[in-house]
SEVEXPA-826256 format. One record per residue (C-alpha): residue number from 1; residue in three letters; chain; x, y, z. Coordinates in steps of 0.2 Angstrom, whole numbers. Example, Ala and Ser with C-alpha at 12.3 -4.5 7.8 and 13.67 -1.06 7.14 Angstrom:
SEVEXPA-826256
ZALO     n   res   chain      px      py      pz
ZALO     1   ALA       A      62     -22      39
ZALO     2   SER       A      68      -5      36
END
This chain:
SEVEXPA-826256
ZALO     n   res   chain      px      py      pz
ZALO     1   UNK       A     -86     -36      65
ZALO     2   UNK       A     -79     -25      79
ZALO     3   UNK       A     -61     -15      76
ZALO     4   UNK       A     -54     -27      90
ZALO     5   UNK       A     -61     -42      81
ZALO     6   UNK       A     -54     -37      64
ZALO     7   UNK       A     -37     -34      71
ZALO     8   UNK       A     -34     -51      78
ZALO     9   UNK       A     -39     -60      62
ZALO    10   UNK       A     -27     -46      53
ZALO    11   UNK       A     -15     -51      68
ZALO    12   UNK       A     -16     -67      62
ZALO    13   UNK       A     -13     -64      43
ZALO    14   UNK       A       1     -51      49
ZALO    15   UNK       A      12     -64      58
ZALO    16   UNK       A      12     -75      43
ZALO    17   UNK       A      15     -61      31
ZALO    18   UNK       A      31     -56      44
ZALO    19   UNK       A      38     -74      46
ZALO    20   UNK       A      38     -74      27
ZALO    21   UNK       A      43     -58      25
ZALO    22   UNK       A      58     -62      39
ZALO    23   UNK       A      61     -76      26
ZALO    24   UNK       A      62     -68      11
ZALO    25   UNK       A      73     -53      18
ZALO    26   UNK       A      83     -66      23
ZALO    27   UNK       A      84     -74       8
ZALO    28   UNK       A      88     -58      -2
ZALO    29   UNK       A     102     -54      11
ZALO    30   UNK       A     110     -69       7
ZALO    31   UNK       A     111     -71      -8
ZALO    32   UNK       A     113     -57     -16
ZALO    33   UNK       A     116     -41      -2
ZALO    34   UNK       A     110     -24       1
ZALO    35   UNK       A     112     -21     -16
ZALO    36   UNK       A     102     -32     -23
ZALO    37   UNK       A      86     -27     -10
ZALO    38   UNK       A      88      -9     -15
ZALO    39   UNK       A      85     -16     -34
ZALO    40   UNK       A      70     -27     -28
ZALO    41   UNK       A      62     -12     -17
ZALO    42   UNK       A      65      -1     -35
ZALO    43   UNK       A      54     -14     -44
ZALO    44   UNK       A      41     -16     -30
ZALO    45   UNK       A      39       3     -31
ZALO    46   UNK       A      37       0     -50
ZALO    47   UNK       A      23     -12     -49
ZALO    48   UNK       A      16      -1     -36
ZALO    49   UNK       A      15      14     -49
ZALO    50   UNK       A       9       2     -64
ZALO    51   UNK       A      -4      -5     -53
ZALO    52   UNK       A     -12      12     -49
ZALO    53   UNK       A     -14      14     -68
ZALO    54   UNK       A     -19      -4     -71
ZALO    55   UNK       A     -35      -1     -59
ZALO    56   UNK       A     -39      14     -64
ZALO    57   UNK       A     -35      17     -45
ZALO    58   UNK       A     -53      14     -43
ZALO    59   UNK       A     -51       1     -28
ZALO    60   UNK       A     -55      11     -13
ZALO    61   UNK       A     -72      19     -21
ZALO    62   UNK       A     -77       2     -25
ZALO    63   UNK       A     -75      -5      -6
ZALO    64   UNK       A     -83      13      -1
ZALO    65   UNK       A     -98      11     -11
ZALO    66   UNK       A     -99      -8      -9
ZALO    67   UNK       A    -100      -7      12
ZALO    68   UNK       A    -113      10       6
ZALO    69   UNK       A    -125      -2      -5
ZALO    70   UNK       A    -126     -18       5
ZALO    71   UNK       A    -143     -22       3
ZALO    72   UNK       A    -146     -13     -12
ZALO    73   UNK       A    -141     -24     -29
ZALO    74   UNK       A    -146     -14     -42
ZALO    75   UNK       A    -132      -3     -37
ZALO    76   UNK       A    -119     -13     -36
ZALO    77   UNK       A    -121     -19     -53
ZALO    78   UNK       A    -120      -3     -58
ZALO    79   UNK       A    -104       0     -49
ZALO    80   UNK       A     -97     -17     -51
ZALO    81   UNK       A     -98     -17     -68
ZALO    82   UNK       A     -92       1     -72
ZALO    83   UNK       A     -75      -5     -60
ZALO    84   UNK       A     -73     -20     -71
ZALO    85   UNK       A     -71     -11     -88
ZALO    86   UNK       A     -61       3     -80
ZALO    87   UNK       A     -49     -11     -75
ZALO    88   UNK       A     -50     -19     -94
ZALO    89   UNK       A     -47      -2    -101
ZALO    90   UNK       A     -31       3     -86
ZALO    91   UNK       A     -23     -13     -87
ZALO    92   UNK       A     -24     -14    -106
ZALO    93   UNK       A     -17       3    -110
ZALO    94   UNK       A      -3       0     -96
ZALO    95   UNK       A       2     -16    -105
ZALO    96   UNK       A       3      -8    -120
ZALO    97   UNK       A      17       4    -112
ZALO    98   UNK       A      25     -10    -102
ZALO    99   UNK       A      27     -18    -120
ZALO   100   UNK       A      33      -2    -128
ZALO   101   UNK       A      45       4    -119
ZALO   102   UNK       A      52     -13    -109
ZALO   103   UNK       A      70     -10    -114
ZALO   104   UNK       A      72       7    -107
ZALO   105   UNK       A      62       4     -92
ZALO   106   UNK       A      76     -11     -87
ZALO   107   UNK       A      91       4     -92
ZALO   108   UNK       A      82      15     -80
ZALO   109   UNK       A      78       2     -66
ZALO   110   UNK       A      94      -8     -67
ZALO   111   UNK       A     104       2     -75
ZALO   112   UNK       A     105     -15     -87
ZALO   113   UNK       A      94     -21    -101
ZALO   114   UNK       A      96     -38     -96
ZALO   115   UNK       A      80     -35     -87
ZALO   116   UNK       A      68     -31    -101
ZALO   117   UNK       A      62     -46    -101
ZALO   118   UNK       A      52     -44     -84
ZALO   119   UNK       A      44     -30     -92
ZALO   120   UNK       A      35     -39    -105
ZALO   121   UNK       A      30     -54     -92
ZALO   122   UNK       A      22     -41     -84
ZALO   123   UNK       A      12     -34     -96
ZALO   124   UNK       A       6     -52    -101
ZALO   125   UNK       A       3     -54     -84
ZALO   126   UNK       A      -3     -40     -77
ZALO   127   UNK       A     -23     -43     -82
ZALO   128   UNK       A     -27     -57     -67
ZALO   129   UNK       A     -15     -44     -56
ZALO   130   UNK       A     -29     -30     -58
ZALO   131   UNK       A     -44     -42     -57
ZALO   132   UNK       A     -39     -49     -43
ZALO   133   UNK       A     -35     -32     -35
ZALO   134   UNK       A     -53     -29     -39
ZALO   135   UNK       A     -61     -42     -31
ZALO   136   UNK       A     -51     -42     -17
ZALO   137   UNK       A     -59     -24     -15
ZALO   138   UNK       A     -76     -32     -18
ZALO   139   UNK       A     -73     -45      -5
ZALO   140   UNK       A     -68     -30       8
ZALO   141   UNK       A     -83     -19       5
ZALO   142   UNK       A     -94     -31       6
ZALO   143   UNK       A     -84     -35      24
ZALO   144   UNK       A     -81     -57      18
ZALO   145   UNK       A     -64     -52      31
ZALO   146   UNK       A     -60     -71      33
ZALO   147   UNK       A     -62     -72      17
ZALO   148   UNK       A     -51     -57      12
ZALO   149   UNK       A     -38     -64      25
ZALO   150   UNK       A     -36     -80      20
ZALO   151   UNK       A     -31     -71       2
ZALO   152   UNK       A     -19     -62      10
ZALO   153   UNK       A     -13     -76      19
ZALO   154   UNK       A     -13     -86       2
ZALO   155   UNK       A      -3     -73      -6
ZALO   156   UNK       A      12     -73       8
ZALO   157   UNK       A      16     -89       6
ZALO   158   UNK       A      13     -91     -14
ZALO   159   UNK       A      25     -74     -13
ZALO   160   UNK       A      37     -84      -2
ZALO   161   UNK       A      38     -99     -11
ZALO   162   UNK       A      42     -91     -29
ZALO   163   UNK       A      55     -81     -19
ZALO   164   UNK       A      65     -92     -13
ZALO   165   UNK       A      64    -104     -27
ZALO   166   UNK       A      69     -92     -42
ZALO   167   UNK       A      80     -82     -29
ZALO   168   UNK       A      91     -97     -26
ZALO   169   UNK       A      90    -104     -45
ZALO   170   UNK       A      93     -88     -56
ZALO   171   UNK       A      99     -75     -42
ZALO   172   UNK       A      91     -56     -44
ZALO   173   UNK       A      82     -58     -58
ZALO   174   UNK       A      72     -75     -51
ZALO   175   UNK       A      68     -61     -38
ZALO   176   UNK       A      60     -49     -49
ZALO   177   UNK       A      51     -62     -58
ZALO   178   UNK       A      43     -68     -40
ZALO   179   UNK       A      36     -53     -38
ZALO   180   UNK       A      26     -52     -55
ZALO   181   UNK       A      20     -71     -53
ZALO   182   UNK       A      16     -70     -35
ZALO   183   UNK       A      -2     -60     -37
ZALO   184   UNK       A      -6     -67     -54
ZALO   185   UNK       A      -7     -84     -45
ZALO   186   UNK       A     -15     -78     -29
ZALO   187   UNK       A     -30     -72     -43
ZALO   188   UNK       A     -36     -90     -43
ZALO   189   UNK       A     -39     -93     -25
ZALO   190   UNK       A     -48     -75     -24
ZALO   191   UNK       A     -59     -80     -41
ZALO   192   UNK       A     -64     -97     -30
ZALO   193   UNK       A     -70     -87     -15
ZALO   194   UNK       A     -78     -76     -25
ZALO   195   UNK       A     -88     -89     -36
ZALO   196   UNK       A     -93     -99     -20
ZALO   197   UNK       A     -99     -82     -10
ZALO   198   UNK       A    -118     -81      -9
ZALO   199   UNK       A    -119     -64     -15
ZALO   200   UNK       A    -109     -68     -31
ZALO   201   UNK       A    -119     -68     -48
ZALO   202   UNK       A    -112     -64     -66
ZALO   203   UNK       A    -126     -54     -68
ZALO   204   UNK       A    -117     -40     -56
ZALO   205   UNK       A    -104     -36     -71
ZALO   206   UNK       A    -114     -38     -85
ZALO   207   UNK       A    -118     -18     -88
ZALO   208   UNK       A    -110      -7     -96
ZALO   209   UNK       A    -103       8     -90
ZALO   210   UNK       A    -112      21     -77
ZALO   211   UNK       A    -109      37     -79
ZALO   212   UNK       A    -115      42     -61
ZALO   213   UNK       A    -102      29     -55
ZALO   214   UNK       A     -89      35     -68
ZALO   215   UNK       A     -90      51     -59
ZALO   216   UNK       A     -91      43     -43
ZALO   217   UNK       A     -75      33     -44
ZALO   218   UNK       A     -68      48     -53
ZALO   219   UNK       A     -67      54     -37
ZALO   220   UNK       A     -57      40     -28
ZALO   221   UNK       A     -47      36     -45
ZALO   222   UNK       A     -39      55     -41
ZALO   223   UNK       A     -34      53     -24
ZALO   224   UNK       A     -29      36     -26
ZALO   225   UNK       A     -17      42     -41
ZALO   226   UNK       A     -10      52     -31
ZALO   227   UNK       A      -8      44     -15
ZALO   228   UNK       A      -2      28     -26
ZALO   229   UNK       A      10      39     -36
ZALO   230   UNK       A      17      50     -21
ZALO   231   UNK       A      23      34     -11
ZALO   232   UNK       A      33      26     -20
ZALO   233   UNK       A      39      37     -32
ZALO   234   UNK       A      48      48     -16
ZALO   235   UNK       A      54      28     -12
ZALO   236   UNK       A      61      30     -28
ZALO   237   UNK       A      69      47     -29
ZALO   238   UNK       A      76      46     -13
ZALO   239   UNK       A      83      28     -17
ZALO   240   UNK       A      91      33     -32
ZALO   241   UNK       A      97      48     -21
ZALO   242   UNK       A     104      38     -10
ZALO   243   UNK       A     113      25     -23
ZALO   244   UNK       A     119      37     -35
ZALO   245   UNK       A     126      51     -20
ZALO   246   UNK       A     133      39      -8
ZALO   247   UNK       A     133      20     -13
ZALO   248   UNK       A     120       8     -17
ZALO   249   UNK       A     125      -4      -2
ZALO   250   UNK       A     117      12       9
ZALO   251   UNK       A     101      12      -4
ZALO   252   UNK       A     101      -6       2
ZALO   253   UNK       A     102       0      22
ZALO   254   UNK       A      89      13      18
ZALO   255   UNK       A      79       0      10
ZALO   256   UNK       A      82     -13      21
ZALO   257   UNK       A      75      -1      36
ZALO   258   UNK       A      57       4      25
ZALO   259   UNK       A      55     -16      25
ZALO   260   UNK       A      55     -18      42
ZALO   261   UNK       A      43      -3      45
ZALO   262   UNK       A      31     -11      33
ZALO   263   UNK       A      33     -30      41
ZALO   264   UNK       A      29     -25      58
ZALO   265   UNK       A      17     -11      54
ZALO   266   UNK       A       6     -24      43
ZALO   267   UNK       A      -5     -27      57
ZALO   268   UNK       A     -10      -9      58
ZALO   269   UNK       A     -11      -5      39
ZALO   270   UNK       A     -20     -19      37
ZALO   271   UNK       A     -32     -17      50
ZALO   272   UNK       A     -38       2      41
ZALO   273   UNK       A     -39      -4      24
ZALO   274   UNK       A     -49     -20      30
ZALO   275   UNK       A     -59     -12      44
ZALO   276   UNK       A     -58       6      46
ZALO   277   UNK       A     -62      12      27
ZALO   278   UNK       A     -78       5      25
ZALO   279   UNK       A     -83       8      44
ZALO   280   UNK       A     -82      28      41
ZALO   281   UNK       A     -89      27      23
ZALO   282   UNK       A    -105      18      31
ZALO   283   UNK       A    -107      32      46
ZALO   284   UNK       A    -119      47      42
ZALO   285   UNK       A    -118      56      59
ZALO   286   UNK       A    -104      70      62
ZALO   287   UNK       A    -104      63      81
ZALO   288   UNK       A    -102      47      79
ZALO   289   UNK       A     -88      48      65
ZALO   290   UNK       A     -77      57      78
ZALO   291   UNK       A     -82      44      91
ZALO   292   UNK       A     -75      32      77
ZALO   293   UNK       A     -59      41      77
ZALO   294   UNK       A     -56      41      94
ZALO   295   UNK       A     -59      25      98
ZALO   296   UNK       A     -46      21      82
ZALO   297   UNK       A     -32      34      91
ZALO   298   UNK       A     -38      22     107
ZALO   299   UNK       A     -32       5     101
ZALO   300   UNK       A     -21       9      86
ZALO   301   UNK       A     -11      22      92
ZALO   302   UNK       A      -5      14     108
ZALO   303   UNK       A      -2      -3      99
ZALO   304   UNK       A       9       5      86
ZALO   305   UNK       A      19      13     100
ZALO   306   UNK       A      20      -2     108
ZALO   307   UNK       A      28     -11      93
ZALO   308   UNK       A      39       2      88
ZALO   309   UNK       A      48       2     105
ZALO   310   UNK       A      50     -15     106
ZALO   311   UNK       A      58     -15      86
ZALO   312   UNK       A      71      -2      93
ZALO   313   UNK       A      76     -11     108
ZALO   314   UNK       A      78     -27      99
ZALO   315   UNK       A      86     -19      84
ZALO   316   UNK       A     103     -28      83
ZALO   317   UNK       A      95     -44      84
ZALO   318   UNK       A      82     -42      70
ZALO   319   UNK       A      99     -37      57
ZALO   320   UNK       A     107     -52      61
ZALO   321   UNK       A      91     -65      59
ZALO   322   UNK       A      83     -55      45
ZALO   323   UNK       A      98     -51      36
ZALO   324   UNK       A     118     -52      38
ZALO   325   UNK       A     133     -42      48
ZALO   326   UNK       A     135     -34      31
ZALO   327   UNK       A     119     -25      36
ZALO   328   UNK       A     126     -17      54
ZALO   329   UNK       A     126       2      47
ZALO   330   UNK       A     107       2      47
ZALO   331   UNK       A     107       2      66
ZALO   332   UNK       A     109      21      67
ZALO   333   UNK       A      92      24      55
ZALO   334   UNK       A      82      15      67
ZALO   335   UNK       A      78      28      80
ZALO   336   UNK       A      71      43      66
ZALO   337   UNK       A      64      30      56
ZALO   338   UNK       A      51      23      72
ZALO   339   UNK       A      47      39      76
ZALO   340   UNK       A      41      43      59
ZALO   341   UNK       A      34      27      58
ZALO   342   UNK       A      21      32      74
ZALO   343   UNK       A      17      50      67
ZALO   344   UNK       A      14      40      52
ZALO   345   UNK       A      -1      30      60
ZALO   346   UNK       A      -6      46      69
ZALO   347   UNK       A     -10      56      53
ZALO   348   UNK       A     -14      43      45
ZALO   349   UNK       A     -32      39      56
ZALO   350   UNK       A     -39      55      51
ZALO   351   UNK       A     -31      53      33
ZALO   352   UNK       A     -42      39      32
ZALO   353   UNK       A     -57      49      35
ZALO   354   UNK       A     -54      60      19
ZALO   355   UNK       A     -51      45       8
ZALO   356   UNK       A     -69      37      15
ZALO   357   UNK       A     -79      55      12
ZALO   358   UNK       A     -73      58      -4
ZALO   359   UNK       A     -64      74       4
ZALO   360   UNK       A     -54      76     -14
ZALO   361   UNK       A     -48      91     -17
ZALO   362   UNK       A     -42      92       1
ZALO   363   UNK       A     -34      74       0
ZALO   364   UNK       A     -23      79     -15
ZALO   365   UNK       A     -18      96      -9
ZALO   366   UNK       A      -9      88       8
ZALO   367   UNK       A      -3      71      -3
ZALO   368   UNK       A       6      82     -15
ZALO   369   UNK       A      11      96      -1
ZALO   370   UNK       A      18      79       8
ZALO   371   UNK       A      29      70      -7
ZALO   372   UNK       A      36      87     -11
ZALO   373   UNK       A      43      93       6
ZALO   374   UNK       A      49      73       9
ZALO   375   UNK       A      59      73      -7
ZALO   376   UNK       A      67      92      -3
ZALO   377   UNK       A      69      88      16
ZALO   378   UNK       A      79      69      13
ZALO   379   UNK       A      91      78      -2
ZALO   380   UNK       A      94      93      11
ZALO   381   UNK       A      95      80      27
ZALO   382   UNK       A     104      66      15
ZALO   383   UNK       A     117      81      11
ZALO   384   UNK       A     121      88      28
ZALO   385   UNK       A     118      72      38
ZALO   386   UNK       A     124      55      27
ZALO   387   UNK       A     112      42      24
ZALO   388   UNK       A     105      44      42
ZALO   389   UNK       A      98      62      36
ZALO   390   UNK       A      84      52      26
ZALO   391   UNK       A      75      43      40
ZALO   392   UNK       A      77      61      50
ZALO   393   UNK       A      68      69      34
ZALO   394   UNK       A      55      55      36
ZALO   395   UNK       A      52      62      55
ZALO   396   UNK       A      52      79      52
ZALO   397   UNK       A      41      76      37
ZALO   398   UNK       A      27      66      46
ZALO   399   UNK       A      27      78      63
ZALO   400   UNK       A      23      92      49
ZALO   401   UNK       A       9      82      38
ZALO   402   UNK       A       4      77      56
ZALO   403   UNK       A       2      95      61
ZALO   404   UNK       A      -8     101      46
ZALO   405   UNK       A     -19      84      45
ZALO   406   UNK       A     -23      88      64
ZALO   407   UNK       A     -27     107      61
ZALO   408   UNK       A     -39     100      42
ZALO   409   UNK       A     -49      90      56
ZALO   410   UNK       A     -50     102      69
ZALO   411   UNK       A     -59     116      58
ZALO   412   UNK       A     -71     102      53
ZALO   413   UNK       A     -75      99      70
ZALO   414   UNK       A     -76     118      75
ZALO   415   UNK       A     -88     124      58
ZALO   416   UNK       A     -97     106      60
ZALO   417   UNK       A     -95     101      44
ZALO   418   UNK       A     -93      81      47
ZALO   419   UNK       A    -110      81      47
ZALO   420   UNK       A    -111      89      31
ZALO   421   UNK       A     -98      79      22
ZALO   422   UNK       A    -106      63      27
ZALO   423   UNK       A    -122      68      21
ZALO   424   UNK       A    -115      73       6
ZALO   425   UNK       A    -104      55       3
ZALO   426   UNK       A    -119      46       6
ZALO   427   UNK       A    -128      55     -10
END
């Protein structure tokens, strides 16, 4: 399936992820303000961080070596069954955590134990959340992108309905529980597309674990860690900055901008993970990898500019039908915020290519160099500038990571050593 072929069908999935994203915001806005969706993007955040430990972070090796090992069967047994127990072990010894320290978790979230509860639902729950993640990544890397789709579309709407339910009938805290029920429900419908697929045997998990794909996945599990870790847990710093140093309406603002970012931006985040990852884990050829990226920056980039632009000229009118007049301050975080958002996308189409060839140590070195320059820029921006400093910090941040993601690709090219690492990932 071509890049253009696998945007439309993510175009598709994306517009219903938007309208029920619209809804949901909406929804949120309503009923219980800015405040209460700077809560709900704190425990998003969360899940996010309890999700990279409950997979073991293992998901982006396991698409890489599934689109590597198409044809080969023996091998993605081996790899297929080593991901499984990793999972079992992550999401057990996770849940054992959530369990244990539930009651502090909701003080420190919600500055509330009324909360705790969630805590332990997750933990209960949290097994069919990482399976499903797992054979979600299955269904990727062996490129089944209706199928994976269809999930995802499945998964908005589920999402959707629980929201606005338990929104409307127990307030914040029918919000929260949303968000935990949502995948754990969507694993049923990814189970029955992956029992009826042609390819699927029970026989592929049966194995025990591999120590060559231990070591493999190793490999992704670090840079997943930390690219799973960094993310939200600058979401949440600077949040918390934000609530604690001028109000927690404004985290709400802040918040309230990153969602729209995400909802329009679907279409191209979910156009790399679906098409582009295991496209440049199955090229070999130096060449024809940066014929790959250029084509990307050809058709992505111009689209994302594209969307951008029309988000900030329509920007009044999004607040009011996505949330409420209480929301008109965020107006002004627009402008920084879109900007990053396209340097974003830029960096991130080469970033993409360290992810796919297991470029580790490199990968960790600019994620790390990336969350902590974000975090001191947004407390230094946030202190001189008010609450629009952080989406500046944002910009500034991305132009640098851009900067230095551009000038890691262009000593590749000059020392030819694509060739090399792609020789190498394949081995």
């Amino acid at each position: 399936m071509t890049l253009i072929k696998t945007s439309i069908l993510s175009g598709i999935a994306t517009i219903i992820q938007v309208l029920s994203g619209f809804i949901i915001t909406k929804t949120i806005a309503v009923l219980i303000g800015p405040s209460g969706l700077a809560f709900l993007g704190q425990f998003q955040n969360f899940i996010a961080l309890v999700m990279a430990l409950g997979t073991a972070s293992i998901t982006t090796g396991v698409i890489k070596y599934t689109a590597e090992h198409q044809q080969n069967l023996e091998e993605k047994k081996r790899l297929w069954s080593t991901a499984l127990r990793l999972a079992f072990i992550g999401s057990f010894m996770s849940a054992i955590l959530l369990v244990l320290f539930h009651t502090q978790l909701s003080l420190f979230f919600f500055k509330t134990e009324r909360y705790s509860s969630l805590f332990i639902i997750f933990a209960i729950t949290l097994l069919f959340y990482v399976i499903n993640t797992l054979l979600m990544a299955i269904l990727n890397g062996q490129k089944e992108i209706k199928k994976l789709i269809t999930i995802k579309i499945s998964s908005s709407i589920t999402t959707l309905t629980l929201i606005i339910f338990f929104t409307y009938t127990y307030g914040l805290y029918g919000a929260l529980l949303s968000l935990i029920l949502g995948q754990s429900i969507v694993f049923l419908v990814t189970l029955t597309f992956v029992l009826k697929s042609p390819w699927f045997q029970w026989s592929m998990f049966e194995q025990t674990i591999h120590i060559e794909y231990l070591k493999k996945l190793g490999k992704y599990a670090a840079m997943a860690i930390v690219a799973a870790l960094s993310a939200p847990l600058s979401e949440l710093i600077i949040r918390n900055y934000i609530g604690t140093s001028i109000s927690w309406d404004d985290a709400g603002y802040w918040q309230a901008t990153w969602k729209i970012s995400s909802v329009y931006l679907m279409v191209i985040t979910m156009t790399l993970s679906i098409y582009y990852l295991p496209k440049l884990s199955e090229i070999k050829e130096g060449r024809a990898l940066q014929q790959e990226i250029l084509t990307g920056y050809k058709i992505i980039l111009p689209l994302t500019i594209i969307l951008a632009i029309i988000v900030y000229f329509c920007r009044d009118f999004i607040i009011l039908i996505l949330f409420t007049e209480t929301f008109t301050p965020m107006r002004d975080l627009f402008f920084y915020q879109l900007l990053g958002d396209v340097l974003k996308i830029t960096s991130w189409l080469i970033s993409f290519l360290m992810v796919a060839k297991a470029m580790t140590k490199v990968f960790i070195i600019t994620e790390i160099i990336g969350f902590i320059s974000y975090i001191i820029l947004s407390i230094l921006f946030i202190d001189h500038y008010g609450l629009t400093g952080a989406p500046m910090a944002f910009a500034l941040n991305m132009f640098l990571y851009s900067l230095l993601i551009f000038w890691i690709f262009k000593n590749l090219i000059i020392y030819g050593k694509l060739s090399t690492i792609s020789l190498k990932s394949s081995s």
